[in-house]
C-alpha positions in Angstrom: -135.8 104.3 -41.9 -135.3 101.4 -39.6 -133.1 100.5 -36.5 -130.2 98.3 -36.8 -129.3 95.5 -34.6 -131.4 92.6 -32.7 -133.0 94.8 -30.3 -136.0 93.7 -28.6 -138.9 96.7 -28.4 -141.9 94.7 -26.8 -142.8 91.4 -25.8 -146.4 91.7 -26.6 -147.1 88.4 -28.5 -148.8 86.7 -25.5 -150.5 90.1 -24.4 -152.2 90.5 -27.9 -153.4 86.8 -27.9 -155.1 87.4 -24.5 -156.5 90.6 -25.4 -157.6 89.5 -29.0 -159.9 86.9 -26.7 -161.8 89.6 -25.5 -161.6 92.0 -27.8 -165.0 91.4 -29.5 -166.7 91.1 -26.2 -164.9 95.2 -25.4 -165.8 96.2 -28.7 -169.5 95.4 -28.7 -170.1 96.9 -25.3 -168.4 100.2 -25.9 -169.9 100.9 -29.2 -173.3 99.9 -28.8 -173.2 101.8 -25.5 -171.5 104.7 -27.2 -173.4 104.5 -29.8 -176.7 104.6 -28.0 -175.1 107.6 -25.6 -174.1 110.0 -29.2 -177.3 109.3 -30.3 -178.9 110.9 -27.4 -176.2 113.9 -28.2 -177.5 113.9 -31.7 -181.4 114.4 -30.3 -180.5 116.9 -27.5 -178.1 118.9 -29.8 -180.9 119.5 -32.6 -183.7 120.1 -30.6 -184.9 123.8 -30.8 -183.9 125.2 -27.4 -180.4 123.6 -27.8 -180.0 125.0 -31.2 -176.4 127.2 -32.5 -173.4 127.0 -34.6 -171.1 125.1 -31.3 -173.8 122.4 -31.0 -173.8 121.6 -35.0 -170.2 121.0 -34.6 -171.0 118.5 -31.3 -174.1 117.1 -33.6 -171.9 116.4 -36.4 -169.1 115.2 -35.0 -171.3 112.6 -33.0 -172.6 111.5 -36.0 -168.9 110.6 -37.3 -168.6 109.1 -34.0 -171.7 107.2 -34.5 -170.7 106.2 -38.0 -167.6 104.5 -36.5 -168.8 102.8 -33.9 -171.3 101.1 -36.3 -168.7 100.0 -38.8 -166.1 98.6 -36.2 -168.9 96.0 -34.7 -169.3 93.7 -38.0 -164.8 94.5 -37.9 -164.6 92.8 -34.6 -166.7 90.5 -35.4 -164.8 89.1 -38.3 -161.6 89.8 -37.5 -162.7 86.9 -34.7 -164.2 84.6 -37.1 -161.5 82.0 -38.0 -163.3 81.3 -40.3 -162.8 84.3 -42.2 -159.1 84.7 -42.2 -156.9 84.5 -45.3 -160.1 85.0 -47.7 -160.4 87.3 -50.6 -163.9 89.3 -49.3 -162.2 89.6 -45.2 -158.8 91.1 -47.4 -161.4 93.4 -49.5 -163.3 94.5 -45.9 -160.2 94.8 -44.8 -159.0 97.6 -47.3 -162.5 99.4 -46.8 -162.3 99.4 -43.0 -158.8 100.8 -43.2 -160.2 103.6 -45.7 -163.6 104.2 -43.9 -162.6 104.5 -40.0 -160.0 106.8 -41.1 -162.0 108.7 -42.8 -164.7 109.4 -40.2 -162.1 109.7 -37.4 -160.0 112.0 -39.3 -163.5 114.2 -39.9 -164.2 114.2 -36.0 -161.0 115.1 -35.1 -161.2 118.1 -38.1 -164.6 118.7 -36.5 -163.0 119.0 -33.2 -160.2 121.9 -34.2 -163.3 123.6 -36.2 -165.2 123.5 -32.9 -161.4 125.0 -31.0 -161.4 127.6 -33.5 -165.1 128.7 -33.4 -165.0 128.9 -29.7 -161.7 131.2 -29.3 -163.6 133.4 -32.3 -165.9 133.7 -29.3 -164.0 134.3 -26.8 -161.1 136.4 -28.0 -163.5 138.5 -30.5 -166.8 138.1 -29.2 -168.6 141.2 -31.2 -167.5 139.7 -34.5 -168.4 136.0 -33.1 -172.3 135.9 -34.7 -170.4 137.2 -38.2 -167.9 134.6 -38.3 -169.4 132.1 -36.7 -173.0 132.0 -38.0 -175.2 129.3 -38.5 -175.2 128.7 -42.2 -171.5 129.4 -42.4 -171.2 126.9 -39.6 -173.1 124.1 -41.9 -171.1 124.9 -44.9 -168.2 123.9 -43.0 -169.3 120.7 -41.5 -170.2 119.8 -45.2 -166.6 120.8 -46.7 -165.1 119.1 -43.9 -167.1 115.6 -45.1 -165.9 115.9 -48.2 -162.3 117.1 -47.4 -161.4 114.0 -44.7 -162.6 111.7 -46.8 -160.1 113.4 -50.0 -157.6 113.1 -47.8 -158.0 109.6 -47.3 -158.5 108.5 -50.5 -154.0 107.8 -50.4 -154.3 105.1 -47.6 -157.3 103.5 -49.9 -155.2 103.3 -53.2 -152.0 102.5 -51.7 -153.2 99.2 -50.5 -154.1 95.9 -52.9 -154.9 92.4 -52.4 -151.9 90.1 -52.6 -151.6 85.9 -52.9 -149.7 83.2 -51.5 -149.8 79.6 -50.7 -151.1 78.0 -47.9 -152.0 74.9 -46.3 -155.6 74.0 -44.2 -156.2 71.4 -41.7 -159.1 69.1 -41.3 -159.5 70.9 -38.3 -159.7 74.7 -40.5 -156.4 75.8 -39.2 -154.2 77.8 -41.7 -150.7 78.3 -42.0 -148.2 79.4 -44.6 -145.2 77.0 -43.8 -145.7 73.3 -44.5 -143.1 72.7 -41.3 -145.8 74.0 -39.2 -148.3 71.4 -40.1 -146.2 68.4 -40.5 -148.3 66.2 -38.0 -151.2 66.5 -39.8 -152.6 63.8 -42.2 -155.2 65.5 -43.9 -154.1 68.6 -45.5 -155.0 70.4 -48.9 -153.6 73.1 -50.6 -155.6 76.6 -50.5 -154.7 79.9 -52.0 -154.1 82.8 -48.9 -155.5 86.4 -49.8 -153.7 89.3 -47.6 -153.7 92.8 -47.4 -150.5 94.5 -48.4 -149.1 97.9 -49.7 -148.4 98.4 -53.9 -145.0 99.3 -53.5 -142.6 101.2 -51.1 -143.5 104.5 -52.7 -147.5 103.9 -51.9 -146.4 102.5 -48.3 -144.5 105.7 -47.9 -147.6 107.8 -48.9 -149.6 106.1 -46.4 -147.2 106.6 -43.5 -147.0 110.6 -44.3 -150.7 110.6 -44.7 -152.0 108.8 -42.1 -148.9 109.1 -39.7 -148.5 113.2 -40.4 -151.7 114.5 -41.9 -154.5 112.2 -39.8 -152.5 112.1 -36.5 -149.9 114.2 -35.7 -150.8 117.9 -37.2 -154.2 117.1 -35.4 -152.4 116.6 -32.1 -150.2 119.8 -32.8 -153.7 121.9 -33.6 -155.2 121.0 -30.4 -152.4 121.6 -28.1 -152.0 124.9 -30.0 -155.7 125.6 -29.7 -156.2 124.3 -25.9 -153.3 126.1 -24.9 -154.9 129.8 -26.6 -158.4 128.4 -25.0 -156.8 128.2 -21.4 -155.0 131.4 -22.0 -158.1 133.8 -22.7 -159.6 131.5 -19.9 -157.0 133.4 -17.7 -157.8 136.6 -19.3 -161.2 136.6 -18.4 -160.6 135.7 -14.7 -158.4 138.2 -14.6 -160.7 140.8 -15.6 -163.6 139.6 -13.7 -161.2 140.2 -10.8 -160.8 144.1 -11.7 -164.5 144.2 -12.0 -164.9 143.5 -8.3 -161.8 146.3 -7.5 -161.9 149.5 -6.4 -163.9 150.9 -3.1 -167.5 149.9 -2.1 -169.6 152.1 -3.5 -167.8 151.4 -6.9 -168.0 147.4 -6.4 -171.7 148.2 -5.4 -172.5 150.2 -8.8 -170.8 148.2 -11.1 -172.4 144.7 -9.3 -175.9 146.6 -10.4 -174.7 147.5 -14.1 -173.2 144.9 -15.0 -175.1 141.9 -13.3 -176.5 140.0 -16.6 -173.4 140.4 -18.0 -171.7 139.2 -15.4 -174.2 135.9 -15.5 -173.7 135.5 -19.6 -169.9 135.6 -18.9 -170.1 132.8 -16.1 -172.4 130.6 -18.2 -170.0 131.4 -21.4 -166.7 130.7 -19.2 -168.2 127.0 -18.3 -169.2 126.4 -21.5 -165.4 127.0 -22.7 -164.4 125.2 -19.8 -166.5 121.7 -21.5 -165.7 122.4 -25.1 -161.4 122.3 -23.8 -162.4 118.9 -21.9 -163.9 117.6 -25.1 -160.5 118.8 -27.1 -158.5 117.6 -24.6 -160.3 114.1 -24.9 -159.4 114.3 -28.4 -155.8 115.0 -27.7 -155.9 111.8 -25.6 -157.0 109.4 -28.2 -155.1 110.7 -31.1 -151.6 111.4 -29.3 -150.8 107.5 -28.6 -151.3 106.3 -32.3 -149.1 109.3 -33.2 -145.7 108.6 -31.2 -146.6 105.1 -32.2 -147.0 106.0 -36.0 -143.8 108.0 -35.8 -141.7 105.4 -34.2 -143.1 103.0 -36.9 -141.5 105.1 -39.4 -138.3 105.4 -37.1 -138.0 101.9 -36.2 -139.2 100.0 -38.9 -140.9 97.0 -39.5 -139.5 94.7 -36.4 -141.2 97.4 -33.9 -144.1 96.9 -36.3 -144.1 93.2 -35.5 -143.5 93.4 -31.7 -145.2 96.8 -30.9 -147.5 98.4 -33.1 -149.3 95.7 -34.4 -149.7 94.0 -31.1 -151.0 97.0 -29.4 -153.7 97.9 -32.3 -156.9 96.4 -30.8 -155.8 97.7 -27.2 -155.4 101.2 -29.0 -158.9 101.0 -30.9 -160.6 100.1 -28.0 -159.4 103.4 -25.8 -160.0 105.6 -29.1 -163.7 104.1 -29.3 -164.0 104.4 -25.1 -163.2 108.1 -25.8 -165.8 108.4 -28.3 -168.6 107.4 -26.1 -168.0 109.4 -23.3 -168.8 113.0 -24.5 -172.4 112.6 -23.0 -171.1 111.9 -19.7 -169.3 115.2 -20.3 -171.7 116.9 -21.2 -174.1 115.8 -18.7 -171.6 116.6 -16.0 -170.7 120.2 -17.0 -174.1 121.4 -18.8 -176.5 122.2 -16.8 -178.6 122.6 -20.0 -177.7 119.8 -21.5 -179.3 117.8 -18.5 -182.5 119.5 -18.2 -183.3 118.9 -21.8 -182.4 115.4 -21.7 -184.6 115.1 -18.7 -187.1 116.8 -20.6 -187.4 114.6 -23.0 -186.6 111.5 -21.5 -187.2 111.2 -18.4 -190.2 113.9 -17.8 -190.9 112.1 -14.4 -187.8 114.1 -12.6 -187.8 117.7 -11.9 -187.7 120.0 -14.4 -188.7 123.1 -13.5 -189.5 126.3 -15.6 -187.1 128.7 -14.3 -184.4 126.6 -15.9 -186.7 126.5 -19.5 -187.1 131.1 -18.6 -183.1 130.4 -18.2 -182.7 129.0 -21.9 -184.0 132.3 -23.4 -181.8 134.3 -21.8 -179.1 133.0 -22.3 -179.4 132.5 -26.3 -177.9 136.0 -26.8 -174.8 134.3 -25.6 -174.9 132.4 -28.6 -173.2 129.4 -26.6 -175.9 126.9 -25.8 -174.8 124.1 -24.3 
């Protein structure tokens, strides 16, 4: 489907060029940074004391994160090298980089609604929580979802090829298609252009419903379905932690002394909720944008292509990747566990006192570490 008429969507030609000047110099910040930062999740997550089926799902879905991050630098990188334009290996890296972020994104996003679902398991039936949601089953899970995302993938890998054309080069190593464009040149030789491209219609199709529908949209749908439930029985439990303190004195008094640890687990459960929604809803912010964009692609055509989408891509992978590399901040900001361990381990010279370690054990019956 494609809009008629000569409507203008963006002017984002000269935007693009500026950005695509710095765009390496983003890129390389934000994912050695963020890769450095979910590395630190990966070691804090596994250690012993940190150890249960919600921090397996943070630990593997850092690791995807991870994963990415690595892949895109040697990405940025080229995609800046002149150099490298128009030849047969960039097209070929091209058609793996298209295959493999996806792939790993689409598995920490999967990660991410596994992680929703466990955690409303916990909250909406917390004495059939450790059944579901035990450990082993847990790992199972984070292997079939490996194996699943990258499945699903496998479309946007076979519906793209390696296509010819052309061209003219420079003295100078400029490139161009059209012989007009190079008229003032003397020396000029003939070259043959390698580009990415789609099979046919039918394959581009494919990838539109999978990547545009399967890897972006139904995610989106998932977590606002699954935030909303999480924010609901969020409301539920404040709302009975509110009856708890009814009633007269001497009945506020009684249950205060019965129910005290419980009380405790239930605050340190509610905050942990509270962290896993702001990791979802993190998620929801990176993947909603290339969504609507995906979907007005397919509404639009190929001139929105042209003047929106493709000009907006690095701007978009950059706030994806910033995303991705700022779950440790998170987590350091709303765990208090989180923090002392880290501390623990790296820098021993702060406070870290032993009533928090006594804290640990008594709260692993909560099954909710972080």
């Amino acid at each position: 489907m494609s809009a008629s008429g000569n409507v203008t969507f963006c002017d984002l030609k000269q935007f693009s060029k500026d950005f695509r000047s710095y765009h390496i110099y983003f890129s390389f910040i934000i994912c050695t940074l963020g890769s450095i930062l979910n590395a630190f999740n990966i070691f804090i997550l596994s250690t012993r004391q940190m150890r249960s089926p919600t921090n397996l799902i943070l630990t593997a879905l850092a690791t995807a994160d991870v994963i990415v991050m690595l892949e895109y630098m040697p990405f940025a990188y080229l995609q800046h090298e002149a150099a490298s334009y128009f030849t047969y290996n960039f097209a070929a890296f091209l058609i793996f980089h298209a295959f493999f972020t996806n792939a790993f994104h689409f598995i920490s996003c999967t990660l991410a609604i596994i992680l929703a679902v466990w955690r409303y398991i916990a909250v909406k039936f917390p004495q059939r929580n450790i059944a579901w949601c035990h450990e082993t089953r847990t790992k199972y899970t984070i292997l079939l979802t490996y194996i699943f995302c990258a499945c699903v993938c496998v479309p946007l890998l076979a519906s793209m090829s390696i296509n010819t054309k052309s061209g003219f080069q420079t003295a100078n190593g400029s490139i161009a298609v059209n012989a007009s464009l190079i008229a003032n040149f003397t020396q000029v030789r003939n070259i043959t252009i390698y580009y990415t491209g789609y099979r046919n219609s039918i394959f581009k199709d494919i990838s539109f419903y999978v990547y545009g529908i399967v890897l972006k949209l139904i995610p989106c749908i998932l977590l606002v379905i699954l935030s909303t439930l999480l924010l609901i029985e969020l409301f539920n439990a404040k709302k009975r932690k509110r009856s708890l303190h009814g009633g007269n004195k001497e009945t506020r008094l009684l249950k205060k002394k019965q129910h005290h640890k419980h009380i405790e687990q239930e605050k340190q459960f509610n905050r942990t909720t509270k962290m896993l929604l702001a990791v979802l809803l993190l998620f929801l912010m990176a993947e909603f944008p290339p969504a609507m964009l995906g979907l007005l692609l397919h509404i639009l055509g190929e001139k929105f292509a042209l003047e929106c989408y493709g000009p907006l891509g690095d701007l978009l992978d950059i706030f994806t990747l910033t995303i991705s590399a700022i779950n440790f901040v998170l987590y350091c900001i709303m765990s208090q566990k989180f923090r002392e361990v880290f501390r623990e381990h790296f820098v021993p010279f702060l406070p870290c006192g032993k009533a928090v370690k006594n804290q640990w054990i008594s709260l692993q019956t909560v099954n909710t570490v972080v």
